[in-house]
Structures are given as C-alpha cells and as structure tokens.
C-alpha positions as protocol buffer text, in pm:
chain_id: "A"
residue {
  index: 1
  type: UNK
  ca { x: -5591 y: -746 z: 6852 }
}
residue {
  index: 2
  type: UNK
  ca { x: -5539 y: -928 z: 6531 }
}
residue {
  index: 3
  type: UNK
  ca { x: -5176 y: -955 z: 6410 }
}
residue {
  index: 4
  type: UNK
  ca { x: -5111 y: -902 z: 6043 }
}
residue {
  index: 5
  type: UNK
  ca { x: -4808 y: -1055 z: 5838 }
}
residue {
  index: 6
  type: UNK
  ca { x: -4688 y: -1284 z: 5592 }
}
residue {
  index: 7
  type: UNK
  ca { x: -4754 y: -1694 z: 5544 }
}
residue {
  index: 8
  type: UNK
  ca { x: -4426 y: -1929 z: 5509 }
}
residue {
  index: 9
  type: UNK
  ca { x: -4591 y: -2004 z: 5180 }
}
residue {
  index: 10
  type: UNK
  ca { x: -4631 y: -1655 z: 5072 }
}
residue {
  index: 11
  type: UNK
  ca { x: -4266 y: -1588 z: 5197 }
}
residue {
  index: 12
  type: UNK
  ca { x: -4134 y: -1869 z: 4997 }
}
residue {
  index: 13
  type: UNK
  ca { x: -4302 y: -1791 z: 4677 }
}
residue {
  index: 14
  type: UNK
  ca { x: -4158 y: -1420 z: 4748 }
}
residue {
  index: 15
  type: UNK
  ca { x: -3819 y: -1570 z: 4742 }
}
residue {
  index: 16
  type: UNK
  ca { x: -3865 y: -1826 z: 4489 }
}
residue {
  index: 17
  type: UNK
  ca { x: -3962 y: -1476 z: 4251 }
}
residue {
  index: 18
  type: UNK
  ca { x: -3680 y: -1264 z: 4313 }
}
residue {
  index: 19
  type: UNK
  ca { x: -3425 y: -1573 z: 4267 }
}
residue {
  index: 20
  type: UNK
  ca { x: -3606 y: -1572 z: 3887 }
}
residue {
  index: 21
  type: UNK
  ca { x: -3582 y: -1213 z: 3868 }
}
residue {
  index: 22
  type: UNK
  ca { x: -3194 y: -1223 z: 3993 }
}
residue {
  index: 23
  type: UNK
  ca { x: -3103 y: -1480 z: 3718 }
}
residue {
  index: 24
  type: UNK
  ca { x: -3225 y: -1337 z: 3450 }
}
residue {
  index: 25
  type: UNK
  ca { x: -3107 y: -967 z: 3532 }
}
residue {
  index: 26
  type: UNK
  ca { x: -2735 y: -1118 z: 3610 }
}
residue {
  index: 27
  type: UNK
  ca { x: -2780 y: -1341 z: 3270 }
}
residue {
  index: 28
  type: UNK
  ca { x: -2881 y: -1000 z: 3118 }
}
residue {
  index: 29
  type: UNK
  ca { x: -2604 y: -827 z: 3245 }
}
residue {
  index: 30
  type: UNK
  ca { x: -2348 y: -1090 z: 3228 }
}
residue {
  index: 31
  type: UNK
  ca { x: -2473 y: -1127 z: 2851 }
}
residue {
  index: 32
  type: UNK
  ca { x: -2396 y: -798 z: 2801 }
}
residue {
  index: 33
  type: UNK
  ca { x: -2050 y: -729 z: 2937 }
}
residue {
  index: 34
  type: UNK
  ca { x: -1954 y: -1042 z: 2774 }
}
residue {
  index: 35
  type: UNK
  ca { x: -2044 y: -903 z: 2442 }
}
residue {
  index: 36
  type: UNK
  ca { x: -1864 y: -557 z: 2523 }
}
residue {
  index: 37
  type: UNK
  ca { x: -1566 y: -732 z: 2594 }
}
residue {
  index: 38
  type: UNK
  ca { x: -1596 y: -962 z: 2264 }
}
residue {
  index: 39
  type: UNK
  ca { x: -1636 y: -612 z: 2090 }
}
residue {
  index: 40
  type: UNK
  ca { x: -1349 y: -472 z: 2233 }
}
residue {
  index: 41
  type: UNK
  ca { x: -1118 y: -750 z: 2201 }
}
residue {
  index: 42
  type: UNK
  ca { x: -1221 y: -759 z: 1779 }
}
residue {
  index: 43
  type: UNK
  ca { x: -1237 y: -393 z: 1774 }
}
residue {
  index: 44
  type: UNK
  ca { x: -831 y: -421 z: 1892 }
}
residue {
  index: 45
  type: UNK
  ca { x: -758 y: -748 z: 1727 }
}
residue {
  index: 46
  type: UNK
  ca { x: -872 y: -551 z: 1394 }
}
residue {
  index: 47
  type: UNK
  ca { x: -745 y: -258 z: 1456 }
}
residue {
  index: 48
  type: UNK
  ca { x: -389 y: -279 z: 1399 }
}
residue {
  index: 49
  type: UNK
  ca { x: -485 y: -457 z: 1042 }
}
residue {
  index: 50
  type: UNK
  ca { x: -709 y: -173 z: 974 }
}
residue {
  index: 51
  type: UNK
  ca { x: -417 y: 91 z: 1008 }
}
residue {
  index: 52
  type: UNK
  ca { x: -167 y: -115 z: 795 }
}
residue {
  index: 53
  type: UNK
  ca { x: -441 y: -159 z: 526 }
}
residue {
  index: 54
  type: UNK
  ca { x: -524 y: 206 z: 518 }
}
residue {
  index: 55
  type: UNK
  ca { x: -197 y: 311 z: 508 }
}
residue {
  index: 56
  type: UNK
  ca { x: -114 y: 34 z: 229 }
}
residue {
  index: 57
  type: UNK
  ca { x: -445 y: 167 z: 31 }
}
residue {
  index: 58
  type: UNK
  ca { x: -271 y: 573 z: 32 }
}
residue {
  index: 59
  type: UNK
  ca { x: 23 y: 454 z: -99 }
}
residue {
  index: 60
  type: UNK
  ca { x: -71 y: 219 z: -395 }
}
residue {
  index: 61
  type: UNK
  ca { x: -357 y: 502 z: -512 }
}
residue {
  index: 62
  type: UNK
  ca { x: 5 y: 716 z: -566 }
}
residue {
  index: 63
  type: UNK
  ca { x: 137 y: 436 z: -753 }
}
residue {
  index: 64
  type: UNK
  ca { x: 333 y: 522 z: -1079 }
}
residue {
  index: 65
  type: UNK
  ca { x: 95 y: 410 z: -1307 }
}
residue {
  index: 66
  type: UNK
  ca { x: 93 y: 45 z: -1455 }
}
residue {
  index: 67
  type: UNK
  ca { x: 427 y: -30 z: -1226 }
}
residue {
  index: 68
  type: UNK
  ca { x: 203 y: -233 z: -1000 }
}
residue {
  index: 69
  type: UNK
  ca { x: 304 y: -606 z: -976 }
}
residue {
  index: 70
  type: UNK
  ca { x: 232 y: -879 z: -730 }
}
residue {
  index: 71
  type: UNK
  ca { x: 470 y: -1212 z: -713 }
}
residue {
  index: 72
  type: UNK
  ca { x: 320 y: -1554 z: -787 }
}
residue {
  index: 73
  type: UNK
  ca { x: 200 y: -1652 z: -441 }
}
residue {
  index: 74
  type: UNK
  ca { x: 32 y: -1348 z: -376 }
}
residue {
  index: 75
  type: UNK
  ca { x: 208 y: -1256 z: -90 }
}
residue {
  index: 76
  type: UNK
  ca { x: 369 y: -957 z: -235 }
}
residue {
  index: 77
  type: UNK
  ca { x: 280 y: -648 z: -370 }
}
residue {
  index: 78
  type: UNK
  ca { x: 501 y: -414 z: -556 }
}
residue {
  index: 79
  type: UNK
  ca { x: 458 y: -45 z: -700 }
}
residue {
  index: 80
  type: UNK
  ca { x: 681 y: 273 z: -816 }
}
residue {
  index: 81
  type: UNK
  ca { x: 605 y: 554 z: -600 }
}
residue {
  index: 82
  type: UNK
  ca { x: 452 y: 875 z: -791 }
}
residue {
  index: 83
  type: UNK
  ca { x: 579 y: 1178 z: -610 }
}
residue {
  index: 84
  type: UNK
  ca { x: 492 y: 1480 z: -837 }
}
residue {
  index: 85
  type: UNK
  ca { x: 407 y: 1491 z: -1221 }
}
residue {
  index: 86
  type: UNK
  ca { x: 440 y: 1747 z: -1471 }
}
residue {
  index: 87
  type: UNK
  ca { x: 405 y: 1855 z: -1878 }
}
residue {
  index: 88
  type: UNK
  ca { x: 740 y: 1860 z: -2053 }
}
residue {
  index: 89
  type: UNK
  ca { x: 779 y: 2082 z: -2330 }
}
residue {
  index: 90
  type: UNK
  ca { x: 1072 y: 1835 z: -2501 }
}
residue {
  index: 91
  type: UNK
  ca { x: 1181 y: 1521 z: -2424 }
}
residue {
  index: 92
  type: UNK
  ca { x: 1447 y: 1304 z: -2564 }
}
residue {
  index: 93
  type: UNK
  ca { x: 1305 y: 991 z: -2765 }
}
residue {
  index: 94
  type: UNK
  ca { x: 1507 y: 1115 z: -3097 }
}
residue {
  index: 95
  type: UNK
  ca { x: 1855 y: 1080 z: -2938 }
}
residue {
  index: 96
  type: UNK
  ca { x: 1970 y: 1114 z: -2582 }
}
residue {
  index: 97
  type: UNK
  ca { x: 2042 y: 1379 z: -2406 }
}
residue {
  index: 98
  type: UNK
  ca { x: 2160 y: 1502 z: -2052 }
}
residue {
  index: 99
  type: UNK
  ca { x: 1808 y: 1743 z: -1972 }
}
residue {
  index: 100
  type: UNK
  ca { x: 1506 y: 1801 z: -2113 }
}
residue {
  index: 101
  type: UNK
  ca { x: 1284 y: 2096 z: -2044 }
}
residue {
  index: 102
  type: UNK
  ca { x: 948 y: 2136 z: -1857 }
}
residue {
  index: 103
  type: UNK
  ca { x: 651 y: 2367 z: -1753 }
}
residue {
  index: 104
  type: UNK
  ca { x: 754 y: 2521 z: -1420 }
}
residue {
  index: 105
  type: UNK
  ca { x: 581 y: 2320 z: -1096 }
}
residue {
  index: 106
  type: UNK
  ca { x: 322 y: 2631 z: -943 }
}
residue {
  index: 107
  type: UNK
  ca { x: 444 y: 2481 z: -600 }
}
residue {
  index: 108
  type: UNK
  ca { x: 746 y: 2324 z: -628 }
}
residue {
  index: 109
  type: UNK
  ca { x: 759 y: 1902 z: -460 }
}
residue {
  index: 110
  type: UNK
  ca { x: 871 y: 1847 z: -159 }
}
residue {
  index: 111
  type: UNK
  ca { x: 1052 y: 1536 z: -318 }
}
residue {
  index: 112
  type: UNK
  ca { x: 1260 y: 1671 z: -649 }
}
residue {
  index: 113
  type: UNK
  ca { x: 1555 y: 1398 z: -619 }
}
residue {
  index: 114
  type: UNK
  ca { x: 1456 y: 1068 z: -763 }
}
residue {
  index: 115
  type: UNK
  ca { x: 1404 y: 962 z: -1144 }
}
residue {
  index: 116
  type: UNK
  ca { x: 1180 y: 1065 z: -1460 }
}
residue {
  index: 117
  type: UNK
  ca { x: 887 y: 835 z: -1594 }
}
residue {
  index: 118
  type: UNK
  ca { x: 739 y: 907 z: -1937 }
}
residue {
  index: 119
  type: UNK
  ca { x: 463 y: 727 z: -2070 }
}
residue {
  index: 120
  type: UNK
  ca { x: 444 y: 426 z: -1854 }
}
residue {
  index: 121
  type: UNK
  ca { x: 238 y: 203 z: -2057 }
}
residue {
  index: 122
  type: UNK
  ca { x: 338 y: -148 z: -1894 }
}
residue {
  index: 123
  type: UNK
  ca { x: 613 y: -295 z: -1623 }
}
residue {
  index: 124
  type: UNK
  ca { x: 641 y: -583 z: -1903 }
}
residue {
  index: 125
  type: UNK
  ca { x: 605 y: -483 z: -2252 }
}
residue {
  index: 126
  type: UNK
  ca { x: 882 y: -420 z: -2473 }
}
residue {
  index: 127
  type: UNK
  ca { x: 908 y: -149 z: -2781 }
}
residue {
  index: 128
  type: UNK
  ca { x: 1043 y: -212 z: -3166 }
}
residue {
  index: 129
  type: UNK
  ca { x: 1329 y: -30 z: -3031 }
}
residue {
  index: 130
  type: UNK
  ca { x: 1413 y: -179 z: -2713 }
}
residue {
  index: 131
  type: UNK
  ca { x: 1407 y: -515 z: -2682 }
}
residue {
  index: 132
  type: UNK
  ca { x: 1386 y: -563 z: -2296 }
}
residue {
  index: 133
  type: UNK
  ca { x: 1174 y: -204 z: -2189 }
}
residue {
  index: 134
  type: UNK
  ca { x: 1004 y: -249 z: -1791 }
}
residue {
  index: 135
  type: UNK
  ca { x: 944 y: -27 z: -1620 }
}
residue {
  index: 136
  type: UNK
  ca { x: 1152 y: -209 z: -1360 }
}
residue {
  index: 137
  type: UNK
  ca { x: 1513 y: -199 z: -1578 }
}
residue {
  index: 138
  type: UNK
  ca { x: 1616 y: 168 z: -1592 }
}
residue {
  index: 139
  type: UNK
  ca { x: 1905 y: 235 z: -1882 }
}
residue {
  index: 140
  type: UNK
  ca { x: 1968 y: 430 z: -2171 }
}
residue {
  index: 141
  type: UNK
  ca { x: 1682 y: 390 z: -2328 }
}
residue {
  index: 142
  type: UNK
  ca { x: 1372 y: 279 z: -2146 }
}
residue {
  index: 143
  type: UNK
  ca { x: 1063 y: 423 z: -1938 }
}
residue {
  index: 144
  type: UNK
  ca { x: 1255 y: 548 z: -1654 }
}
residue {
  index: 145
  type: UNK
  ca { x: 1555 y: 788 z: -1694 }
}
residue {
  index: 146
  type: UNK
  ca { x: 1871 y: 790 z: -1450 }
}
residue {
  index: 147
  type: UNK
  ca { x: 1886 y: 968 z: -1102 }
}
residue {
  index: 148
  type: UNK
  ca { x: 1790 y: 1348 z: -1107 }
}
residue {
  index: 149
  type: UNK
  ca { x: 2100 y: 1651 z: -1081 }
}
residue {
  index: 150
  type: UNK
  ca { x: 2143 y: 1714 z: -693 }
}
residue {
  index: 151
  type: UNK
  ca { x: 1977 y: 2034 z: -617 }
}
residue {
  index: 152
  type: UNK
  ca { x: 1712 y: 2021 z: -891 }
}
residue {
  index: 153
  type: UNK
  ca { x: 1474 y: 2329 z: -897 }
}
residue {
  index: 154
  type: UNK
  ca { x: 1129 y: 2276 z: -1063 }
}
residue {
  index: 155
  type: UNK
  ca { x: 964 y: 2607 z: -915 }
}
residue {
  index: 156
  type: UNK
  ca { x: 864 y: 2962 z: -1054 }
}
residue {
  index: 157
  type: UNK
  ca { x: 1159 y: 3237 z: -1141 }
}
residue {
  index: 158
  type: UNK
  ca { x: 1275 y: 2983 z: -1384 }
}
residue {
  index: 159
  type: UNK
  ca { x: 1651 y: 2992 z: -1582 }
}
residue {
  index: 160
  type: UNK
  ca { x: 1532 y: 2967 z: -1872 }
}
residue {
  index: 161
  type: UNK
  ca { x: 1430 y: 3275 z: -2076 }
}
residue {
  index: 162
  type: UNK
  ca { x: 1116 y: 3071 z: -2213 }
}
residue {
  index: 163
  type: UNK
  ca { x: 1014 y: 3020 z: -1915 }
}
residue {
  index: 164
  type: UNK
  ca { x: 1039 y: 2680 z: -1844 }
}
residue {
  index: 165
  type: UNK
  ca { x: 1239 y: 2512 z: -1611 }
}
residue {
  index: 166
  type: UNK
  ca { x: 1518 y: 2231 z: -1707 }
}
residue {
  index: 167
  type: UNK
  ca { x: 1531 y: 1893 z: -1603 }
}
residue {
  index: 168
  type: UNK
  ca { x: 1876 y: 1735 z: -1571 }
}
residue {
  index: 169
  type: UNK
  ca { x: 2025 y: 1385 z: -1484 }
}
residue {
  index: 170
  type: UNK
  ca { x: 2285 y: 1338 z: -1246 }
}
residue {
  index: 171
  type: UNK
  ca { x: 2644 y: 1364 z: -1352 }
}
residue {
  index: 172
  type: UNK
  ca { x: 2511 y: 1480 z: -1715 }
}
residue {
  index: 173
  type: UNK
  ca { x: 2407 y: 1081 z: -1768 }
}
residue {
  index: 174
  type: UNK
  ca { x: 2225 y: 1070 z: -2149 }
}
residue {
  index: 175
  type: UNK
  ca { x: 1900 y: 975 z: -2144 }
}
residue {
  index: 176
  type: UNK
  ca { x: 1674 y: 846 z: -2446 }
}
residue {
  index: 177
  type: UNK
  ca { x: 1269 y: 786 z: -2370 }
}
residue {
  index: 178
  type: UNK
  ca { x: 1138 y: 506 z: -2573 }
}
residue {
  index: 179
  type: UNK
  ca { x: 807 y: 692 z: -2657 }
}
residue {
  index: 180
  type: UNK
  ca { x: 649 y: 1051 z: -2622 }
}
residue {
  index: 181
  type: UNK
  ca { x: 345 y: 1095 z: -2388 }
}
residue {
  index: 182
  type: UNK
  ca { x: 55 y: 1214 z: -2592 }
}
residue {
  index: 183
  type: UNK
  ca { x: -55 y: 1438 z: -2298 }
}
residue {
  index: 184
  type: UNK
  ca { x: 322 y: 1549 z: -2249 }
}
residue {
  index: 185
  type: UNK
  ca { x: 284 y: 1415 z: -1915 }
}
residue {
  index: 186
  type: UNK
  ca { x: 625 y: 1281 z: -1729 }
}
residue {
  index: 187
  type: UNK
  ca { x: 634 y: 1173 z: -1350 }
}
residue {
  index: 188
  type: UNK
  ca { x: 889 y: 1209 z: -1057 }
}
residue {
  index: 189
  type: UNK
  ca { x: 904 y: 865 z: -913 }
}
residue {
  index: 190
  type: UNK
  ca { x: 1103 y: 700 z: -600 }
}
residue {
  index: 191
  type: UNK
  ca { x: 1233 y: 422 z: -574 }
}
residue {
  index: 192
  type: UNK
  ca { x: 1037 y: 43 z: -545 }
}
residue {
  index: 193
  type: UNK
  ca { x: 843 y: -19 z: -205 }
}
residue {
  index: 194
  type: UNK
  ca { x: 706 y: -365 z: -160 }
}
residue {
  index: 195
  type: UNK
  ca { x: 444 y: -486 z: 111 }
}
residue {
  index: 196
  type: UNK
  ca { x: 482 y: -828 z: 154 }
}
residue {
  index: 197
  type: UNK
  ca { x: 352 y: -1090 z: 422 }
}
residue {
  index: 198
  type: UNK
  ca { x: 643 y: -1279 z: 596 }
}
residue {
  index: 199
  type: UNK
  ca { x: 532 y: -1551 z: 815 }
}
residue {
  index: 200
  type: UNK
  ca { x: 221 y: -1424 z: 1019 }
}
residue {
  index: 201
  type: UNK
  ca { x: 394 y: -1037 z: 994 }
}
residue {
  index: 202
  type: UNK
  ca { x: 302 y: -749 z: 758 }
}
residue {
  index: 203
  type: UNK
  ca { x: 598 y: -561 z: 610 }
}
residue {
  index: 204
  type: UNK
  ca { x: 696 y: -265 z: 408 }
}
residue {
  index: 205
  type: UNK
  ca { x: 1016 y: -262 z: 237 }
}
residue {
  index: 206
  type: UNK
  ca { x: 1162 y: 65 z: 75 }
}
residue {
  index: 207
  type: UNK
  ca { x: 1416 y: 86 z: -211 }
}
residue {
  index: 208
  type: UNK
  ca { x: 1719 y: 260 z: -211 }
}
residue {
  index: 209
  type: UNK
  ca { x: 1970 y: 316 z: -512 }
}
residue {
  index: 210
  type: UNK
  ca { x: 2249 y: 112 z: -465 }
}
residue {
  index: 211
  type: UNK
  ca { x: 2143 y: -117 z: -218 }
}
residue {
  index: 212
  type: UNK
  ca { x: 2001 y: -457 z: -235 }
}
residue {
  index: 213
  type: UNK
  ca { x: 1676 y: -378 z: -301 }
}
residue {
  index: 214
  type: UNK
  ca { x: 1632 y: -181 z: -622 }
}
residue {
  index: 215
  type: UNK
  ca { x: 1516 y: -127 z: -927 }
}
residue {
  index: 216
  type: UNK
  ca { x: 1478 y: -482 z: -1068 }
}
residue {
  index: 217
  type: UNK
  ca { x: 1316 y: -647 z: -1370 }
}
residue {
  index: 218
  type: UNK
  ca { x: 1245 y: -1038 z: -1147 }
}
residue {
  index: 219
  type: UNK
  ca { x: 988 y: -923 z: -844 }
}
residue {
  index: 220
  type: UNK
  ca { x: 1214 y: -995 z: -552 }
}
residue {
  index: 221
  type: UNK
  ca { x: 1088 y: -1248 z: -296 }
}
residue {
  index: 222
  type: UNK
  ca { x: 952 y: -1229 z: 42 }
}
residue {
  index: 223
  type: UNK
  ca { x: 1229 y: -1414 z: 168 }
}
residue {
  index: 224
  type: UNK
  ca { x: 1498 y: -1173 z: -16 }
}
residue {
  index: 225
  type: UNK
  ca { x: 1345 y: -891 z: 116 }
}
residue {
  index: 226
  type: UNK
  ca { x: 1317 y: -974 z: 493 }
}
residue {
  index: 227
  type: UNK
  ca { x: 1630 y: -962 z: 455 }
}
residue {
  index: 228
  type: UNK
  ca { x: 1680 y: -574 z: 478 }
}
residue {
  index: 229
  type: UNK
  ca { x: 1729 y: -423 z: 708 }
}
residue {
  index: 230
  type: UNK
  ca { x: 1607 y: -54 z: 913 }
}
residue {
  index: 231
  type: UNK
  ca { x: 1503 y: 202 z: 766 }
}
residue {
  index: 232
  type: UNK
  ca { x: 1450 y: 16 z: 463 }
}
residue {
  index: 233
  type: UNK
  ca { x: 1207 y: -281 z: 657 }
}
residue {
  index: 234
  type: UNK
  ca { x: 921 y: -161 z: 857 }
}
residue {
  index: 235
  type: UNK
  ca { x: 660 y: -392 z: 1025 }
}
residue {
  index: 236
  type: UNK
  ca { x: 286 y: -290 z: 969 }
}
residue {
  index: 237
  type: UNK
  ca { x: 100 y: -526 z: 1156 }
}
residue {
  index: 238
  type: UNK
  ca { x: 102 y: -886 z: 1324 }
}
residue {
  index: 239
  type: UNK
  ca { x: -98 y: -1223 z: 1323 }
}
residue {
  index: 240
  type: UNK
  ca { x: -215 y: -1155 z: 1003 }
}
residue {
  index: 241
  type: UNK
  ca { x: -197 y: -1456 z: 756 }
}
residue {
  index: 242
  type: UNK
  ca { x: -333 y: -1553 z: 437 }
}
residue {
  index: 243
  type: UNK
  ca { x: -696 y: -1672 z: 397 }
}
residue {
  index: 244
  type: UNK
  ca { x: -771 y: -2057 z: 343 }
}
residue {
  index: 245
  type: UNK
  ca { x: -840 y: -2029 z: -68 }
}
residue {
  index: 246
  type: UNK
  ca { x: -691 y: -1697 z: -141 }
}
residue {
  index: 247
  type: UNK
  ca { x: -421 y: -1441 z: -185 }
}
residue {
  index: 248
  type: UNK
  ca { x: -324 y: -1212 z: 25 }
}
residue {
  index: 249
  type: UNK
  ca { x: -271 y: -948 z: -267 }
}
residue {
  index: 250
  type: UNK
  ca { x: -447 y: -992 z: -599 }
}
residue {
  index: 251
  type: UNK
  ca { x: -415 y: -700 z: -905 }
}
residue {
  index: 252
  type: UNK
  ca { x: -643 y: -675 z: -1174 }
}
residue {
  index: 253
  type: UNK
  ca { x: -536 y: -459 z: -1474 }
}
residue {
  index: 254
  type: UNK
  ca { x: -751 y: -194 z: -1606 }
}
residue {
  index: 255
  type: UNK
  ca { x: -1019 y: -272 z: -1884 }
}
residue {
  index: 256
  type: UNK
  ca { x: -1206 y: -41 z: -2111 }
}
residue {
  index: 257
  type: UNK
  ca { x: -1485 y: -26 z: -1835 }
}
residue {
  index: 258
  type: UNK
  ca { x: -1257 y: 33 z: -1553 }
}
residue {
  index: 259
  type: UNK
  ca { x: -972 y: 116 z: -1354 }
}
residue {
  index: 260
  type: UNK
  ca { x: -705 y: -136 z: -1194 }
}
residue {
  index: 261
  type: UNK
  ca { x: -815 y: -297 z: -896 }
}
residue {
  index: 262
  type: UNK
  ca { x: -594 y: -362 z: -634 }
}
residue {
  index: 263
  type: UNK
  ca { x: -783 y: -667 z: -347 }
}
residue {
  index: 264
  type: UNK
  ca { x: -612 y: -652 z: -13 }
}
residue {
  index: 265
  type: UNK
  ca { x: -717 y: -990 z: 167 }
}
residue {
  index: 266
  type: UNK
  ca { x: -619 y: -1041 z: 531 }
}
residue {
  index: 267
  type: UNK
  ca { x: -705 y: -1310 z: 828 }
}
residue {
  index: 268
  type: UNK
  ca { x: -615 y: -1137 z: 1148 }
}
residue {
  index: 269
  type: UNK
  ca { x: -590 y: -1414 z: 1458 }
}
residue {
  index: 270
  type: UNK
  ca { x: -602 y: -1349 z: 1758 }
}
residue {
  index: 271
  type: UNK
  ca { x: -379 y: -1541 z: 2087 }
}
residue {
  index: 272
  type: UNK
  ca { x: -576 y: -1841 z: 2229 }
}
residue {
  index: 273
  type: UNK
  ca { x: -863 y: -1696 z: 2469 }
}
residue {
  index: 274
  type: UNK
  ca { x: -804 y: -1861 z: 2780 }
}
residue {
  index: 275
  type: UNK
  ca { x: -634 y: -2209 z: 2907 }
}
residue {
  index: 276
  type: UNK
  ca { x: -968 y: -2377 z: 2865 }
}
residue {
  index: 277
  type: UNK
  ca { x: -1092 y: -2264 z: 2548 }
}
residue {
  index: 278
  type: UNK
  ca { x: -824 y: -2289 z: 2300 }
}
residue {
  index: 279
  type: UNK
  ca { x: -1039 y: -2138 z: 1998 }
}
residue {
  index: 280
  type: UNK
  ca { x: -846 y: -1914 z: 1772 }
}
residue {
  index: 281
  type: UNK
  ca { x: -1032 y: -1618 z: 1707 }
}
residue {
  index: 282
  type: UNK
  ca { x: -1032 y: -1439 z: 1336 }
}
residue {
  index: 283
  type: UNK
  ca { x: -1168 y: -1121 z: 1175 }
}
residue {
  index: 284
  type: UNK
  ca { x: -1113 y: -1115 z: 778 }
}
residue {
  index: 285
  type: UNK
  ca { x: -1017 y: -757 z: 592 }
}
residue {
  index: 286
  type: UNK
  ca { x: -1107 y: -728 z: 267 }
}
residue {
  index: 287
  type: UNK
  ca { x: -1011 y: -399 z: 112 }
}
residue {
  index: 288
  type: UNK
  ca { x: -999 y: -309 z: -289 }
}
residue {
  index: 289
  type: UNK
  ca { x: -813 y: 13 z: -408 }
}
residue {
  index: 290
  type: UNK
  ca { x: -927 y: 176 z: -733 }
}
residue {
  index: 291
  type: UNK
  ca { x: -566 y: 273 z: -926 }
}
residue {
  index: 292
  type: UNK
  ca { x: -621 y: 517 z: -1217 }
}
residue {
  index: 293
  type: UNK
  ca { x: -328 y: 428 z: -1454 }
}
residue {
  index: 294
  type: UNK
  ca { x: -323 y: 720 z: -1685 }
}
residue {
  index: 295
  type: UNK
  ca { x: 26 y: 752 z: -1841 }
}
C-alpha cells in the first residue's frame, strides 16, 4: 500500500509561510496597540488643557465688556466679571448720589452684592471730566461705582410706587457716573479674576475687596499674584508652557467688522516616555473666544 504525506521540502516551505504570515499579523497588531496607546496617552496629556481652556473660554465670553487686558509678556490675562445687567431708569452723571433707580430684574441674580458698571467704553481712556477714568480705578467719579447695600433686592414686588426697584451703595457712599449709556444699560460686576501661566502651571486668581489683589489701574504680575493664596489661587492645569514664537494670551480689540478676539495658545508636554527614549512629547491648543463688547 502506498503511503501518503508530506516532503521535508514541502514541510519547510509550510513553515517558512506561516513565520511570514506571523510577522506581519504581530507587526499588524503590535502597530496597532502601539498607536492606541499613543492615542490614549495624547488624548490624557490634552485633556487636562482642554478643561482649563474651556472653562477659561466661559468665563472671558461673561467678561464686563472692554475690561479685558493682558500684561506685556502675554502670560496674563485679565477681565471684570459680568454677573447680571439691567436698564436704569436714572443714573447719577449730573451730581452724585447714594442710589439710583432701575427696571425690576424678571428673575432676580443669584449674585446681587458686588459693584455697578455704566457704559464701559475702555479700561484706559480717560473723560474731559476725569482725568484718570479705567475701568480698573473705582472712585467718585468713574465707570465703576462703590460696593452694593448688603441685602440688595433687584426682583418683582418692588418699593417703589413706580415700579422700579432702587439701587444703593454701601454705607450711602455718593456715586457720580462719568457718562450715560445710550441703551440705559448698567452691569453688576465682581471683582478682577486673572488667568495667568506661572512656570509650567495654569492658574486662576480671584479678587477680593480689600485684599491684595483688587481693583487696580497697573495689571498685576504673574509673580504678584502667585502670591495669593486659597480660595483666591486655583490651579487649572499642568505642563503647559508657552509656545516657541508666541504668547500664551493675545487680545485683539473689536473693529467695525468684528468683535474682540481673545487667542488662547498653549504647549502641553508631556514626562519623558521611557529611560531610553528621552523625547518630550507636545500637543499645541489653540483656542480663540469671540467677546461681544457692547456697553
């Protein structure tokens, strides 16, 4: 009976095959967790940056408007925050005075203590009156009015027989606006917050009447406001440094054919990879915020 089976040559080219067919489907698979991993590690490096940047982009679009500023080396960005805005039926611009009345809020802010902004036309531009207006000085006579009464109600069932609710300054302060609002539009604001890269860390820094950080008509420094201290310093996000070339925060005022543009511009690095390959990896975030500055 004839036996039937395989050659050694056969065999061997049967082996030399699947050794192809093994290398390239480990290669392909290899390949392919490698790049999963690559994606996850970028997906987390950016991810932090992403957050910080998105959160950064919320605030400034709530910006009082024209009180956005950003310091000389770029590395910090400054802004009144807009809580609510109403119409005023009077304001003081005349002579001073201790209240002012306004339209009733249909739902009443959440935030009513604070200051009063009318007309904000620019952090840096003085009146015939004044000679030394920013938005950034608060006094007698200028853009922003002093802290608001303790317990100040702006909602329906108004005092007022007119029907309008008042306004009034702490401790009956006098108050004088530089300059009606042609829309009769004045704005609740907070105090200054300030993102600002220190080192290779992203920070937010909150005002506070008072305290060292405050209204103030010099942009305070990175360095003066690392300073602070919690509540008032929070950190958004690390390893993030400024580009080769560029700014970390750049602020272009509004034109005719536009609004303010606000550029975010961050380098996220990651650690070094692995003992033998000491490559830095970096993912650049490049963000730009519309800001509608309608006084």
């Amino acid at each position: 009976m004839r036996q039937k089976g395989f050659t050694l040559v056969e065999l061997v080219i049967v082996i030399t095959l699947l050794g192809i067919i093994s290398l390239v489907t480990v290669g392909f698979i290899s390949s392919s967790m490698q790049g999963y991993a690559d994606l996850k590690r970028r997906d987390q490096l950016s991810a932090a940056a992403r957050v910080a940047v998105e959160r950064m982009a919320r605030e400034v679009r709530n910006a009082l408007p024209n009180s956005i500023r950003v310091d000389g080396t770029g590395t910090c960005l400054e802004f009144v925050p807009a809580v609510a805005a109403s119409r005023y039926l009077s304001v003081p611009t005349a002579s001073a005075a201790t209240s002012f009345d306004s339209v009733a809020y249909a739902v009443e802010p959440e935030f009513v203590s604070g200051r009063v902004a009318v007309y904000p036309i620019d952090s840096n531009v003085s009146d015939e009156v004044h000679a030394d207006n920013p938005i950034y000085k608060p006094d007698t006579h200028s853009i922003v009015s002093p802290i608001l009464a303790v317990g100040l109600t702006l909602a329906p069932n108004p005092t007022p027989a007119s029907g309008a609710v008042t306004v009034t300054f702490l401790g009956g302060a006098a108050h004088q606006f530089p300059a009606d609002s042609p829309s009769a539009r004045y704005f609740i604001i907070d105090e200054p917050v300030s993102f600002c890269l220190v080192g290779t860390d992203l920070y937010r820094f909150q005002g506070e009447n008072g305290s060292a950080y405050t209204f103030s008509v010099t942009q305070p420094s990175a360095a003066t406001l690392n300073a602070l201290s919690e509540p008032n310093k929070a950190l958004l996000a690390s390893d993030v440094i400024s580009p080769s070339g560029s700014q970390t925060f750049r602020y272009s005022e509004a034109t005719l054919q536009r609004n303010a543009i606000v550029l975010f511009d961050l380098l996220v690095q990651d650690q070094v990879l692995t003992v033998s390959d000491t490559t830095q990896e970096e993912i650049r975030i490049q963000f730009e915020v519309q800001v509608r500055n309608v006084p």
